[in-house]
C-alpha positions as CSV (number, residue, x, y, z in Angstrom):
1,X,-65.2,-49.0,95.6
2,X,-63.0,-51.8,94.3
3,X,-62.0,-54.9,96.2
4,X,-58.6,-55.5,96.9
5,X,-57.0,-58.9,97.7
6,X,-54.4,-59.4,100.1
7,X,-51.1,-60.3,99.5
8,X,-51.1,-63.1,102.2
9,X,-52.7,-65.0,100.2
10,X,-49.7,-65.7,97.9
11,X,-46.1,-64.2,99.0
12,X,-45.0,-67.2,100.5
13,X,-45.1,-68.9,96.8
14,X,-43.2,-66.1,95.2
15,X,-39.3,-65.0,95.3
16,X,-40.2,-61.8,93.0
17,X,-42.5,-59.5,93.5
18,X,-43.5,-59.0,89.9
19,X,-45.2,-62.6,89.8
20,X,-46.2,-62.0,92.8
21,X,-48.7,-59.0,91.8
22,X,-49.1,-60.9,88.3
23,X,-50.8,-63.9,90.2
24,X,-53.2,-61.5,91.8
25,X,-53.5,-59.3,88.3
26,X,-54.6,-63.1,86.3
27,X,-57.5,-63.4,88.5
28,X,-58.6,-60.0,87.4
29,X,-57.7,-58.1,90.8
30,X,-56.2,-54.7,90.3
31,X,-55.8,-54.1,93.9
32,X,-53.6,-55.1,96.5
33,X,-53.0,-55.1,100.5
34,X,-49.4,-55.7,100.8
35,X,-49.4,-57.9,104.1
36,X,-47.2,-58.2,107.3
37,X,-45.3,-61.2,105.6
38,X,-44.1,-59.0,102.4
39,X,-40.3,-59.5,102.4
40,X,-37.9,-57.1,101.8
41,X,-36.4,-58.8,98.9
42,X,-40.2,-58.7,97.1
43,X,-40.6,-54.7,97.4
44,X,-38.7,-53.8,94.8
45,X,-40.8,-55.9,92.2
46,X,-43.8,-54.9,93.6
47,X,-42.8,-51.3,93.5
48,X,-42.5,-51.5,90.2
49,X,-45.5,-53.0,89.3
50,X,-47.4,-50.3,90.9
51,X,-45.5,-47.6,89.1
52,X,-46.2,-48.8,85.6
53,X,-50.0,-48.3,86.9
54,X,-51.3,-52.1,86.2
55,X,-52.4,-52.2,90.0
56,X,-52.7,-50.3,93.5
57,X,-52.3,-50.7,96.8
58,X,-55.2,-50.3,98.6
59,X,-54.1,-51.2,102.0
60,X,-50.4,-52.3,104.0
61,X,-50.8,-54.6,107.2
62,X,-48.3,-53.6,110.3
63,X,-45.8,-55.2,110.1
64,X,-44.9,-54.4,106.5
65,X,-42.5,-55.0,104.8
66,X,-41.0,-57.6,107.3
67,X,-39.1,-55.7,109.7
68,X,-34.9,-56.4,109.3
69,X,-34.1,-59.1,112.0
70,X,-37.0,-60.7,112.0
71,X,-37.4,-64.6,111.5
72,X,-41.1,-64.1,109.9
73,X,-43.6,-61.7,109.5
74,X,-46.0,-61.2,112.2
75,X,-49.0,-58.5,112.6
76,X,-47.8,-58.7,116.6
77,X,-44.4,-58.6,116.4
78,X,-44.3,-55.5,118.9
79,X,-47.4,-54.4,120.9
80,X,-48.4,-50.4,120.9
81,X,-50.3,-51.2,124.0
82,X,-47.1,-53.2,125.8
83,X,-46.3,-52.5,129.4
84,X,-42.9,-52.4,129.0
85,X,-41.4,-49.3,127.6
86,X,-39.0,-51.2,125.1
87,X,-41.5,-53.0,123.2
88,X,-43.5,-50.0,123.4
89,X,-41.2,-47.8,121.8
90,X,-40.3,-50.8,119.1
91,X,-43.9,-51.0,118.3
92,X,-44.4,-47.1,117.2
93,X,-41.1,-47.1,115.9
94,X,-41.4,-50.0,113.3
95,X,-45.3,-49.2,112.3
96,X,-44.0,-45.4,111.8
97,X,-41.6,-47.1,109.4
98,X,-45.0,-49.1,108.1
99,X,-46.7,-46.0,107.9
100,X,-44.0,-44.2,105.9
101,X,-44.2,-47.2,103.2
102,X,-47.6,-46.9,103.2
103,X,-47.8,-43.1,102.1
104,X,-44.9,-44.7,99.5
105,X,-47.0,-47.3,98.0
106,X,-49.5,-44.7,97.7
107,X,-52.1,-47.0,100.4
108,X,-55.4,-45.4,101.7
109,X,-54.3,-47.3,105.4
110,X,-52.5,-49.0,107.5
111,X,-54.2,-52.3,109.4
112,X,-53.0,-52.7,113.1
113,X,-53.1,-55.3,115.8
114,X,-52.6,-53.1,118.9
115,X,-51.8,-55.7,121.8
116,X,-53.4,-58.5,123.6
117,X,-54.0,-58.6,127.6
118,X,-51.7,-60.9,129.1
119,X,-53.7,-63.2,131.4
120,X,-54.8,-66.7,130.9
121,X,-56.1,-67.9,127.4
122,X,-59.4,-68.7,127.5
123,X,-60.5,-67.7,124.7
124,X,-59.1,-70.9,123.2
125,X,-60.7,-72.8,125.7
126,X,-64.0,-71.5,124.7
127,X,-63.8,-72.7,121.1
128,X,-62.5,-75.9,122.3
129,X,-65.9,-76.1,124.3
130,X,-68.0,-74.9,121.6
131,X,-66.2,-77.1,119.5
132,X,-67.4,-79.8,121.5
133,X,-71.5,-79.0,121.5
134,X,-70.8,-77.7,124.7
135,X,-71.2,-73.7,124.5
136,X,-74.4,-74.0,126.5
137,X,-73.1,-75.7,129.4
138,X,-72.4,-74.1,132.9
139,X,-68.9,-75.0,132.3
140,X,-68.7,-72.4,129.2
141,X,-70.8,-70.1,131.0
142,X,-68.0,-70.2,134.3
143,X,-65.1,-70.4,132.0
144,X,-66.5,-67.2,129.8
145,X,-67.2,-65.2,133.7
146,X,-64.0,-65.7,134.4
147,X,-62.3,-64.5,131.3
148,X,-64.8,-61.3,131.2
149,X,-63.7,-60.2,135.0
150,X,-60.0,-61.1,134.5
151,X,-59.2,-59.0,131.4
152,X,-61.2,-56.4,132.9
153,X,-59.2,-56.2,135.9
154,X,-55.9,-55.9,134.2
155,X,-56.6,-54.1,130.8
156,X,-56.5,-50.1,131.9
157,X,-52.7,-49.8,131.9
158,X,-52.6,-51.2,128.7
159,X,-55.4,-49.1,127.2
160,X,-53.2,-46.1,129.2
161,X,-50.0,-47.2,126.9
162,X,-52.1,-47.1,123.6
163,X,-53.2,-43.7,124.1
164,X,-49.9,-42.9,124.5
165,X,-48.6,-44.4,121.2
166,X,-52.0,-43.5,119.4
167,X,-50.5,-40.0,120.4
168,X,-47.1,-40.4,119.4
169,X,-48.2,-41.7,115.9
170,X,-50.5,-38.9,114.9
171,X,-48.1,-36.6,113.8
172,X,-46.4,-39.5,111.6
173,X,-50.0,-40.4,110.3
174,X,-50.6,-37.0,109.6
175,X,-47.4,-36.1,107.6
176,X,-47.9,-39.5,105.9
177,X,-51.7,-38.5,104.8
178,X,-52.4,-42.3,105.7
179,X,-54.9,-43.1,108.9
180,X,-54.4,-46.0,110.8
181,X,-56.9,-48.9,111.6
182,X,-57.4,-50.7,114.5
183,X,-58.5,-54.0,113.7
184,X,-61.0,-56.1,115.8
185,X,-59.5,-59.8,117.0
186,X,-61.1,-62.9,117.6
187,X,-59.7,-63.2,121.2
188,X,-61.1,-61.4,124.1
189,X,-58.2,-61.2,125.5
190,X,-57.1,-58.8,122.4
191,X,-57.3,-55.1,122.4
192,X,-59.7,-53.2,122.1
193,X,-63.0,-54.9,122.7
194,X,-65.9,-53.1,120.7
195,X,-66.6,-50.7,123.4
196,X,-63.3,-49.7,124.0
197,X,-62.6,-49.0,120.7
198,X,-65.5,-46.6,120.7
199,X,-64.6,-44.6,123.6
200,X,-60.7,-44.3,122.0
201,X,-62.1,-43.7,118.8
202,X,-64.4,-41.2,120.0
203,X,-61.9,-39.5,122.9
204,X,-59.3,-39.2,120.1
205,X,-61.6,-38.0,117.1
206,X,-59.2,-37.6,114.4
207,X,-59.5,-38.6,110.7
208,X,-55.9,-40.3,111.3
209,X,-57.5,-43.1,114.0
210,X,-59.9,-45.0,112.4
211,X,-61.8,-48.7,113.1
212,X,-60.8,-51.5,110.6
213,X,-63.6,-54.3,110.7
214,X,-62.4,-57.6,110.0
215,X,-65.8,-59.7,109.1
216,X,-64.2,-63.1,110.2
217,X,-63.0,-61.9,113.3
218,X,-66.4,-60.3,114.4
219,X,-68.3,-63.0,113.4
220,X,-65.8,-65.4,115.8
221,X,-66.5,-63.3,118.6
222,X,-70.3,-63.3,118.0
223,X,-70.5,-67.4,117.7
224,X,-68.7,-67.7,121.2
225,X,-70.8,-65.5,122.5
226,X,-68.7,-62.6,123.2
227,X,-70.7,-59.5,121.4
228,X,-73.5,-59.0,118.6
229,X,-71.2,-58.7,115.8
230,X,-74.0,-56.4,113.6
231,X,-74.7,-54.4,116.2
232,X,-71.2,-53.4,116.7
233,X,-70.7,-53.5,113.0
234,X,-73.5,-50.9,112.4
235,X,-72.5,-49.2,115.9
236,X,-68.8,-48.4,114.5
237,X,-69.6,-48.4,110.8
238,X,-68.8,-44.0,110.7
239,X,-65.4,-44.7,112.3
240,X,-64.6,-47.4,109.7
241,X,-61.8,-46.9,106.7
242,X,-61.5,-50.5,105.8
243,X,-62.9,-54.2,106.2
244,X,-61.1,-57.4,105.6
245,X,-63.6,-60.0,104.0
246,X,-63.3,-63.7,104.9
247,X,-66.3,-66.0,105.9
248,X,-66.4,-68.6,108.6
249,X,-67.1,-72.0,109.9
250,X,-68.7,-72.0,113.4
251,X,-67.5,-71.1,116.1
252,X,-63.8,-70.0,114.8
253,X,-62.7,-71.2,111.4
254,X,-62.1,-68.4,110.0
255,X,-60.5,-66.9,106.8
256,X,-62.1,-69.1,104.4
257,X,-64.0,-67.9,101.6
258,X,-67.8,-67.3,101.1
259,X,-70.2,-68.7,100.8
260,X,-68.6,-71.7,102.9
261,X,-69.0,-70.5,106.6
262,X,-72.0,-68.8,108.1
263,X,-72.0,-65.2,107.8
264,X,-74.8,-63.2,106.9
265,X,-73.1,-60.7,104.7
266,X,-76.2,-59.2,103.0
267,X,-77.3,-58.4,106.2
268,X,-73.5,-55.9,106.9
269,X,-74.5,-53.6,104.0
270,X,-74.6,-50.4,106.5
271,X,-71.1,-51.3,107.6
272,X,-70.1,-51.8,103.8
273,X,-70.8,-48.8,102.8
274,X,-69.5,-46.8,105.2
275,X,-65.7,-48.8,104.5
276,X,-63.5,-47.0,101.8
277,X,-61.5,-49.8,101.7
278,X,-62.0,-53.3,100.8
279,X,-59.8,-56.6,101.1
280,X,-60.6,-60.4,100.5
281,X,-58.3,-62.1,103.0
282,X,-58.1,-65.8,102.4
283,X,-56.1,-68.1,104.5
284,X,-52.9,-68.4,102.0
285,X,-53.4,-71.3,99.2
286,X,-57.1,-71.2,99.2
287,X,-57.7,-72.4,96.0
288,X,-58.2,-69.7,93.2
289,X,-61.7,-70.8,92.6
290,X,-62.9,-70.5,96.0
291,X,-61.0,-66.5,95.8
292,X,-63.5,-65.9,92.4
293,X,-66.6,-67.5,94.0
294,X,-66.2,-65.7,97.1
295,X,-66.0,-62.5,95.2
296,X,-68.8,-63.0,93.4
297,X,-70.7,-63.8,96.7
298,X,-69.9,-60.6,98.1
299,X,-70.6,-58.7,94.9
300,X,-74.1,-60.3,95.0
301,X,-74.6,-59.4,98.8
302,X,-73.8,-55.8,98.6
303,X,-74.6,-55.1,94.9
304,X,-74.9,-51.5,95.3
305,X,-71.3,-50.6,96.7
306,X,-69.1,-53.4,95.5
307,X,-67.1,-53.2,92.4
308,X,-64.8,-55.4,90.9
C-alpha cells in the first residue's frame, strides 16, 4: 500500500500543474490526492503527468477541481446534509461532477465533508478552555452538556437529507467505479459523529459508501473529550477505504507532521490495515523535512503495511 501526499500541501505555490506534481515526485512520492483547492487552470498539467505514468492519483477531495464561480476552494462549499433544498441539490450536483473527475484521474475515492449542524459553536469554545488548563473544570463539563443535548436535538433532519443525497449519489458512484468517503471532523457540531456514521454506514451497506478516517481529526475529538478515538478507529476500521495522516498538538493543532504532536500511531495499526488508501496531509508549507521525517515515522509505526 503506498502513501500518497496531498496536494494541499503545495498548489497554492504553483501556476502549472506539471511542477506541481514534480515538487511532490522530488521528494520521492509517486502518489497524489488532488485536493479541494486544485484549480482549474492546474488540471490540465496534472493530467498529463498522470498519463505519462510517473505518478497516480490515489485520492480527490470534494470539492475538486475548484468548482467554476467559486472565490477559493473549500471542502464545504455546499452541504449534502443542508436543509434547504438548493444547497442540497448544489452539493450532489457539484461532488457528482467530483466524482466523475475522480473515475477520470483514475482515483480509488473521493473524500467528503457532509455538513455541519447549525447551532451554536462550542466546539471552539472547548479548545479555547482546554487551551487554557481548564478542560477539567465544571465550566467545560456545562459547556460540553450543553453542546451534546443541543446538536442532538436538531441533527435528525439533517441526517434525513444525507440519506437522501447518499441515495442520489449511488448510482453516480457506481457508474464511476469510485466509492465515496465520509470523513470524520474535529467539531461536534459536524456530521456524522462516530455512531452515526455506523448506523448510515451499516443501514446503507454498499461498497460505494465508505468511512474515511482522518487521524488528526479523531485524535482532536479524543483530547476534548468527545469520543475514544481507537475505539472508534478499530470500531469502523471494515468500513474504511482511506485515512488522511497528520499528527497533533494537544488539544487541536492539527495537521502537523509526526512525530511532533501526540498521537499514538503504533497503536492504529488495525485501522491501518484495513485502509486501502493512504494520504499524508500537512498543513500547506510545512517544511519538506518535517513531510520526509513524518513518513518515515509512520513507516516505522506500521512497518508491516506501509510502503513508500
Amino acid at each position: 500500500m503506498k502513501v500518497s501526499r496531498s496536494t494541499r500541501w503545495n498548489a497554492y505555490r504553483h501556476e502549472e500543474g506539471e511542477s506541481l506534481v514534480d515538487q511532490i515526485l522530488e521528494l520521492g512520492f509517486n502518489s497524489v490526492e488532488l485536493g479541494y483547492d486544485l484549480r482549474q487552470s492546474l488540471v490540465p498539467g496534472v493530467k498529463d503527468r498522470l498519463a505519462s505514468g510517473e505518478i497516480t492519483c490515489s485520492s480527490v477531495h470534494n470539492y475538486c477541481p475548484v468548482p467554476v464561480g467559486a472565490l477559493q476552494g473549500h471542502p464545504e462549499l455546499f452541504s449534502l446534509s443542508s436543509p434547504d433544498d438548493r444547497e442540497r441539490e448544489s452539493a450532489i450536483r457539484h461532488t457528482s461532477r467530483t466524482i466523475e473527475f475522480a473515475a477520470e484521474v483514475g482515483a480509488q475515492a473521493v473524500v467528503s465533508h457532509v455538513g455541519n449542524v447549525r447551532t451554536r459553536r462550542r466546539t471552539r469554545k472547548l479548545i479555547a478552555l482546554s487551551e487554557d488548563g481548564k478542560q477539567h473544570s465544571a465550566k467545560y463539563e456545562k459547556l460540553k452538556t450543553k453542546l451534546l443535548l443541543e446538536r442532538s436535538k436538531k441533527v435528525p433532519p439533517y441526517l434525513d437529507r444525507l440519506r437522501l443525497s447518499l441515495e442520489e449519489l449511488l448510482p453516480v458512484l457506481e457508474k464511476a467505479g469510485v466509492p465515496l468517503g465520509i470523513e470524520n471532523l474535529p467539531s461536534w457540531e459536524a456530521i456524522p459523529t462516530e455512531s452515526e456514521l455506523e448506523m448510515l454506514l451499516t443501514e446503507f451497506n454498499s461498497p460505494w459508501i465508505r468511512y474515511w478516517h482522518d487521524m488528526g481529526h479523531g485524535q482532536v475529538r479524543h483530547n476534548l473529550g468527545l469520543i475514544s478515538h481507537l475505539r472508534w478507529a478499530d470500531k469502523l476500521a471494515p468500513f474504511l477505504v482511506g485515512m488522511h495522516l497528520h499528527d497533533v498538538k494537544p488539544p487541536a493543532g492539527d495537521h502537523i507532521m509526526p512525530p511532533h504532536g501526540n498521537i499514538p500511531f503504533s497503536d492504529f495499526r488495525n485501522a491501518a490495515n484495513h485502509a486501502k488508501v493512504w494520504v499524508l496531509e500537512p498543513c500547506p508549507g510545512t517544511p519538506a523535512e518535517y513531510v520526509l521525517k513524518g513518513r518515515e515515522h509512520l513507516q516505522a509505526a506500521w512497518s508491516d503495511a506501509c510502503e513508500s
